[in-house]
C-alpha positions in Angstrom: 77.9 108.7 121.8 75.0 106.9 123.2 75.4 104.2 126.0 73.5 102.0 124.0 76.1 101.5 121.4 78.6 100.6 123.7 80.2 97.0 123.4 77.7 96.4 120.4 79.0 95.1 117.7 79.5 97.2 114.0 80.7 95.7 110.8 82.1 98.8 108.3 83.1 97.6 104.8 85.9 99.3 103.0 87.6 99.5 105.8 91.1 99.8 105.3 91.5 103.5 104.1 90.0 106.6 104.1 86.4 106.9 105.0 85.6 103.5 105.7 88.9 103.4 108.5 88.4 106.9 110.2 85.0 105.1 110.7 86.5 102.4 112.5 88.6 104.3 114.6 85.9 106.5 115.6 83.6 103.9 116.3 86.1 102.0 118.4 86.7 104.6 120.6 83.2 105.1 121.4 83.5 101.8 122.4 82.4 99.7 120.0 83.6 96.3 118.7 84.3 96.8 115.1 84.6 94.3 112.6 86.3 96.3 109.5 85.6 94.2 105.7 88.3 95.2 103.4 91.3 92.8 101.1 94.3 94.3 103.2 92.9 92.8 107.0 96.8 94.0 108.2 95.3 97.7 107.7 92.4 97.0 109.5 94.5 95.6 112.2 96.7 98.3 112.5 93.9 100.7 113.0 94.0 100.0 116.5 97.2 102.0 117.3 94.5 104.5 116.7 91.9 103.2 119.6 92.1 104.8 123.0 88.8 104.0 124.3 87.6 100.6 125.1 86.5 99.0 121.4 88.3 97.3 119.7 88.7 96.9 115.7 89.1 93.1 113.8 90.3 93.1 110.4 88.7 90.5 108.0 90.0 89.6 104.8 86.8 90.2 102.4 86.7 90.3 98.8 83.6 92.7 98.2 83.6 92.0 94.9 82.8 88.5 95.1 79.4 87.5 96.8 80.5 84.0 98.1 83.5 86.0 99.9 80.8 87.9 101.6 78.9 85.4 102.7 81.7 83.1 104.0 82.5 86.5 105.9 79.4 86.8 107.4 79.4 83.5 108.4 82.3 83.7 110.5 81.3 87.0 112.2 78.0 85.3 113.4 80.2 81.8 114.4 82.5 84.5 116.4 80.4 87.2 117.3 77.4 85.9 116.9 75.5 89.2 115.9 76.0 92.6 114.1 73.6 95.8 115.3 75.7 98.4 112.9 76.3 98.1 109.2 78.1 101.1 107.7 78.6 100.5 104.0 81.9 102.3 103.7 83.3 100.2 100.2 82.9 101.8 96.4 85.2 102.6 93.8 85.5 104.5 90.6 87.6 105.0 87.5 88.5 107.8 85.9 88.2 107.5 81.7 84.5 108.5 79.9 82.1 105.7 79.7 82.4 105.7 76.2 85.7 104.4 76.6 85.2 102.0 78.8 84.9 98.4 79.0 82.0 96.4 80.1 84.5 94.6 82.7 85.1 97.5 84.1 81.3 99.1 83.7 80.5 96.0 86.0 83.3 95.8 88.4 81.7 99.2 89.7 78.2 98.1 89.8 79.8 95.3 92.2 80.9 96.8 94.9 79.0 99.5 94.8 75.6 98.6 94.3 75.4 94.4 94.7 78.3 94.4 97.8 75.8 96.8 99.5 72.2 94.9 98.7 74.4 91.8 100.0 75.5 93.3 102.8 72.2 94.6 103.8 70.4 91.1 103.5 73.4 89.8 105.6 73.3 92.0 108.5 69.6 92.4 108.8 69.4 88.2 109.1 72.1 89.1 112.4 69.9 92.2 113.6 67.0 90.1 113.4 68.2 87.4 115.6 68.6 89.4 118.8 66.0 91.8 117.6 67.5 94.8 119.6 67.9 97.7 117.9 70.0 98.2 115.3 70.8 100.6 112.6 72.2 100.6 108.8 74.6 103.6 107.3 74.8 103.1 103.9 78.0 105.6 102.9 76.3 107.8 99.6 77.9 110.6 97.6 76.3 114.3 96.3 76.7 112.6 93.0 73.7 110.0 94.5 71.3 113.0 94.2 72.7 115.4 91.7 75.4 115.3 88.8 77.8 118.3 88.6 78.6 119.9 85.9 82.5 119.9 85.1 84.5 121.2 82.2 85.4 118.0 81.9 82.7 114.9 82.6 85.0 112.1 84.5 82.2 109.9 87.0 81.3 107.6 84.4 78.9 105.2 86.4 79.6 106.3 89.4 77.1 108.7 90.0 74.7 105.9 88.6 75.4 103.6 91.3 74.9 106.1 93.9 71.4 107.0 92.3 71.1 103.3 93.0 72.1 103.2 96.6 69.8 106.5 97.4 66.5 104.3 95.9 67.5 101.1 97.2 67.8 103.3 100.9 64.5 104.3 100.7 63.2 100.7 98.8 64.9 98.9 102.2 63.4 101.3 104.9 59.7 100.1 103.5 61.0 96.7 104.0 61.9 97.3 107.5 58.7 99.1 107.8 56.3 96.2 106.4 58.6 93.5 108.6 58.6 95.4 111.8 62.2 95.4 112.6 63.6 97.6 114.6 66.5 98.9 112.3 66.6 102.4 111.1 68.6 103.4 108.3 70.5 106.0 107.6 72.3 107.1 103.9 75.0 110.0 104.2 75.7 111.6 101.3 79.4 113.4 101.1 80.9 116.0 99.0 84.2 115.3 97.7 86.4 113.9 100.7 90.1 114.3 100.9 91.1 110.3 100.6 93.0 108.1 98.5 89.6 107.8 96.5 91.1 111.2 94.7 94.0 109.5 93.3 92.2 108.3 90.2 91.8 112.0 88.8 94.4 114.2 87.9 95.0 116.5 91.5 94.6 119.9 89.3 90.9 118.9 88.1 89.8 118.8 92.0 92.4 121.5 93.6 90.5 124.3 94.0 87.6 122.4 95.5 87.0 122.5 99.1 87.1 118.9 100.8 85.8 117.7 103.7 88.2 115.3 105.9 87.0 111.6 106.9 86.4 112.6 110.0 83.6 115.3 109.2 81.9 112.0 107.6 82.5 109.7 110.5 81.1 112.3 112.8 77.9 112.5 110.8 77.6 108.7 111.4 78.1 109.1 115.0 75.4 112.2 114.5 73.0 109.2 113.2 73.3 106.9 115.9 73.1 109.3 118.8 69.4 109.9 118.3 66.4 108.2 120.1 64.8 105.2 119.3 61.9 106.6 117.9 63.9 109.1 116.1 65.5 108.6 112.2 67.3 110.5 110.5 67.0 109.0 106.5 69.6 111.4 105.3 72.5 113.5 105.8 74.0 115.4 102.8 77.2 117.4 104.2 79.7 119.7 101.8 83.0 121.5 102.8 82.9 125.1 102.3 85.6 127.2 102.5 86.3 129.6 105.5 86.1 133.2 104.3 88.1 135.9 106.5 85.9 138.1 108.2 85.8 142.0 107.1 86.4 143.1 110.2 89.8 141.3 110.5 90.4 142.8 106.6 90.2 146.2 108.4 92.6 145.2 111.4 94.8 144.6 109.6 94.8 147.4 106.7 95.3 150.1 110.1 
């Protein structure tokens, strides 16, 4: 990883599982101060049993849910830390029955975190990027179901692809804004195929078996892939999918003689 990003500081919501941690660690051993946003701060904490290179990880206790939550949070990271130059946007959630059994409450406890805890997030960090005006960068954590809906045998995303629709316009509605104010923030939105977390544990494990899955890991790579770039270079989007790993014919034949 760059020089540059050494010592800065990066704020990753969702950050007590899954994605959102593996991004911590990662970042943190690139030498980042890391401020992880989750409810549980004690995972967060613990992450650092993880961190052999000079960052370091803080766990705040953020309810992503709930707006004024986020803004007391972000007021304390700019009374302590006084700026952020990374936002990854690691937090979202799903649930697992049709829509058309759903409940509004439920229907809007989605939109939430997904969709309003990342626009407030956003407006948050960019006030903190713009007060040092060094440069900074956003990764907003997307899906495959942000660009295109699969087709299963049986249809269980509900809104959840809707609110990474969301996330992929309001990417490219905040990089004009950035544009038209002259900051010096790229952005960046990577778009995952199914990832082998927690996330999973909604669906029932023989609907998503067979699947191929990337680790969080592949995805916290791709962020690191996103920062290491020059400063006139941006990549707007990364879309990565596991395949599986076919044996080779030549192997076959080894074997057969």
């Amino acid at each position: 990883m760059a020089d540059y990003w050494r010592n800065r500081v990066a704020v990753v919501t969702g950050a007590s599982t899954g994605i959102g941690a593996e991004v911590c660690v990662t970042l943190a051993n690139n030498g980042m101060v890391v401020i992880g946003l989750a409810r549980r701060a004690n995972l967060i904490e613990a992450l650092n049993e993880r961190v052999t290179g000079i960052g370091r990880i803080y766990g705040l206790e953020c309810d992503l849910t709930d707006t004024s939550s986020i803004l007391k949070t972000f007021e304390h990271i700019k009374e302590k830390f006084y700026v952020v130059h990374l936002l990854v946007n690691g937090a979202g959630r799903t649930v697992a029955n049709f829509l058309l059994e759903s409940s509004a409450g439920e229907v809007k406890d989605v939109f939430d975190l997904n969709v309003i805890a990342t626009c407030t997030c956003i407006m948050q960090s960019v006030e903190l990027m713009k007060l040092h005006g060094l440069r900074s960068h956003i990764i907003i954590i997307n899906s495959i179901l942000g660009h295109r809906v699969l087709e299963l045998p049986k249809p269980a995303f509900n809104v959840y692809p809707a609110t990474k629709h969301a996330l992929t316009a309001l990417c490219q509605t905040v990089r004009q804004e950035i544009r038209y104010n002259k900051l010096n923030v790229k952005l960046t939105s990577i778009s995952p195929g199914m990832v082998e977390t927690d996330f999973l544990k909604v669906y029932n494990p023989a609907s998503y078996a067979p699947i191929p899955k990337l680790q969080p890991k592949d995805v916290a790579d791709a962020v690191l892939y996103a920062l290491h770039t020059p400063p006139t270079v941006q990549i707007e989007e990364i879309i990565l999918q596991a395949i599986p790993e076919h044996e080779s014919p030549n192997k076959k034949e080894e074997k057969e003689e």
